[in-house]
C-alpha positions as CSV (number, residue, x, y, z in Angstrom):
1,X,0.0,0.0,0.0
2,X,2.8,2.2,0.9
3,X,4.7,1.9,-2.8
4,X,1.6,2.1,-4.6
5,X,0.8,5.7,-2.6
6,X,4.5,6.5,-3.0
7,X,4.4,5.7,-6.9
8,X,1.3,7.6,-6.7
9,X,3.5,10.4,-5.3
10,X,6.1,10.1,-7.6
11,X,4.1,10.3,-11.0
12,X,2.4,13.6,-9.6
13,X,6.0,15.2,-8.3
14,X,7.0,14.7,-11.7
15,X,3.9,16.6,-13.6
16,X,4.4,19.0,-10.7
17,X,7.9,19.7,-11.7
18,X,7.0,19.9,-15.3
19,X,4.6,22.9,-15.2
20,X,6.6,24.5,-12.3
21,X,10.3,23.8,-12.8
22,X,11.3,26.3,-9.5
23,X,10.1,23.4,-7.4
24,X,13.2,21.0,-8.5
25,X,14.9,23.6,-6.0
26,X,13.1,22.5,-3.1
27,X,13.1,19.6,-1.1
28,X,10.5,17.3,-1.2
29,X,10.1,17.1,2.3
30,X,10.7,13.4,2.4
31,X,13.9,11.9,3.7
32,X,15.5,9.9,0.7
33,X,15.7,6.6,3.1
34,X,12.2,6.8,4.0
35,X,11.5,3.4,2.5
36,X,14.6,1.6,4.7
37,X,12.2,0.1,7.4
38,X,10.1,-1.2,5.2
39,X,10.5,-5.6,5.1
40,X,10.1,-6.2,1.4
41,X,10.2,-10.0,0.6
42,X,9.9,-10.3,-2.8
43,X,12.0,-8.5,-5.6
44,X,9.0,-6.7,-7.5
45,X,8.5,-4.8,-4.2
46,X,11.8,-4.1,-3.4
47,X,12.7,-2.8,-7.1
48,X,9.8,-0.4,-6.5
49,X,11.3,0.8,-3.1
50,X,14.3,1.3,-4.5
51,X,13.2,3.6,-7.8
52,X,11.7,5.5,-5.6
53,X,14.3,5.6,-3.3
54,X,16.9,6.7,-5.8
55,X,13.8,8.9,-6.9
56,X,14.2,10.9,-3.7
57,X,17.7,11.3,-3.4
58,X,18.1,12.5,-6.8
59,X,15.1,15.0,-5.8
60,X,17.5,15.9,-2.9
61,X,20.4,16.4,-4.8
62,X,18.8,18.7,-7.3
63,X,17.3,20.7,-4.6
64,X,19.2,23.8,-4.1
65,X,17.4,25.8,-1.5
66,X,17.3,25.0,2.5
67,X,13.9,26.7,3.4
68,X,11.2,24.6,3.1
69,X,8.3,24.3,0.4
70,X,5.7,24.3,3.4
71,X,6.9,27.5,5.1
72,X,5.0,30.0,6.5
73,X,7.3,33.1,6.5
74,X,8.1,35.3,4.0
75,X,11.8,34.4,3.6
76,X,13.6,35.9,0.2
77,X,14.4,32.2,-0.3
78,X,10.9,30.5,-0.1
79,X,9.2,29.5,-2.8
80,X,6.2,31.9,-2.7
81,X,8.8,34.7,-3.0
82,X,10.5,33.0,-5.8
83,X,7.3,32.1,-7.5
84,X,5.7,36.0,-7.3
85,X,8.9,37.1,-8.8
86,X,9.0,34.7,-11.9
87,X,5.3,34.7,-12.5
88,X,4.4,37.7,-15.3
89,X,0.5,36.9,-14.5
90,X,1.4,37.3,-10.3
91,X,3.5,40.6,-11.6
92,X,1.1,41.9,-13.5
93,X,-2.1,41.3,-10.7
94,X,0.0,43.1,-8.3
95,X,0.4,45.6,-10.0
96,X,-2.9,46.1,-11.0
97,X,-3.7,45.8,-7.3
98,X,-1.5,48.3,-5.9
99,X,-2.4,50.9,-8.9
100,X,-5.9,50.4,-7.6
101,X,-4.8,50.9,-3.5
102,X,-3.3,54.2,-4.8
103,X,-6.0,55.6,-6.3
104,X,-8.0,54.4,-3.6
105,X,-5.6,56.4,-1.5
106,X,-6.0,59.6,-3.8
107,X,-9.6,59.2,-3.2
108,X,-9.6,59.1,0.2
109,X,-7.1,61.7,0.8
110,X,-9.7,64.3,-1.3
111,X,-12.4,63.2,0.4
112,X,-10.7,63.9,3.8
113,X,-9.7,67.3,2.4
114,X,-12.9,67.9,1.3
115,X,-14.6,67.2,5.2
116,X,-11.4,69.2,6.5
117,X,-12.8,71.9,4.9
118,X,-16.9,71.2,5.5
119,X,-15.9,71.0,9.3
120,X,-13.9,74.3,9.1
121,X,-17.1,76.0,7.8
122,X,-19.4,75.0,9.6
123,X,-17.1,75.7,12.8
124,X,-17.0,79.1,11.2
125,X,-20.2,79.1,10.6
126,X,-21.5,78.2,14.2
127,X,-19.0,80.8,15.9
128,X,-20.2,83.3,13.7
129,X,-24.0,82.4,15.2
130,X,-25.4,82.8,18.3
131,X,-27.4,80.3,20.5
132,X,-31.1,80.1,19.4
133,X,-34.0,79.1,21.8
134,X,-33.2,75.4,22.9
135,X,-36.6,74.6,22.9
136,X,-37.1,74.2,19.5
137,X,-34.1,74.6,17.4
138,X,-30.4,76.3,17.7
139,X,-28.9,76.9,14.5
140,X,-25.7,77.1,16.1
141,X,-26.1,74.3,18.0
142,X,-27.1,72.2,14.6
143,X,-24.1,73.5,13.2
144,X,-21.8,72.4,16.1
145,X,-23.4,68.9,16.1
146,X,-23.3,68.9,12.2
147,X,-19.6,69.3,12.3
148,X,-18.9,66.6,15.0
149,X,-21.0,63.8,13.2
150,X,-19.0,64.1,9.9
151,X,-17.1,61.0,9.8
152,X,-14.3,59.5,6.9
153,X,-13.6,55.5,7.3
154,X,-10.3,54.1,7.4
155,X,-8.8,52.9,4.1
156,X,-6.8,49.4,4.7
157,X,-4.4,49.2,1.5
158,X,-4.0,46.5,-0.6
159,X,-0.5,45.7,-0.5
160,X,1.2,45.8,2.9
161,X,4.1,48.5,2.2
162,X,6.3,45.2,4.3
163,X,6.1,43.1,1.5
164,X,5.9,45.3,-1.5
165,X,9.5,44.5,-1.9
166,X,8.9,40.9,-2.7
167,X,7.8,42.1,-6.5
């Protein structure tokens, strides 16, 4: 059962490689004498084993880089870097992305301007005004509260300035 999920295993690695050749500089995770405590009485078995065997360790010659396929960090050596920075189609969407976050950005920043200057007239406005009767309506007041309500929502960017480097 093992061989037949490791020949399983192999056959994919292989079509892997062949549409993304960077992977032949990572490890496959998988110690080339995996297969040693295996008892294999017959010959077919033990051929298998050993293909596969000599599969991995020429896996784990080829691979050049230490950091491994499954990590989770950012390194400049792991493959999610490396991938992003030979992918034209991952260049191109980030791009595209970031373009957009700036002019997102733009946006927001004139629409701040533009409640900068709302709130410094009506601030004006209500210190130029005197209060009203509270009873039924203070012009001032309406003004006052008019100019505390305005509100502007955080923009989150797209790209986190920390990895923008990585393109």
């Amino acid at each position: 059962m093992i061989l037949t999920i490791l020949d399983l295993w192999k056959a994919l690695d292989n079509l892997v490689l062949h549409q993304y050749p960077l992977m032949k500089q990572y490890s496959p995770e998988m110690p080339p004498h995996f297969l040693h405590p295996l008892l294999l009485h017959r010959s077919s078995p033990s051929q298998r084993a050993l293909r596969i065997e000599k599969y991995l360790c020429q896996r784990h010659e080829e691979a050049k880089n230490t950091t491994s396929i499954f990590s989770d960090r950012a390194f400049e050596s792991s493959f999610a870097i490396q991938y992003c920075r030979t992918s034209e189609e991952l260049k191109c969407l980030y791009s595209a992305i970031c373009s957009h976050a700036q002019q997102e950005r733009d946006a927001k920043r004139v629409e701040l301007s533009s409640l900068n200057e709302e709130f410094c007239s009506l601030i004006r406005k209500a210190s130029q005004s005197s209060h009203g009767d509270h009873r039924f309506y203070c012009y001032k007041c309406d003004l006052e509260n008019k100019a505390r309500n305005l509100v502007i929502h955080v923009h989150d960017g797209h790209c986190p300035q920390r990895y923008s480097r990585h393109n």
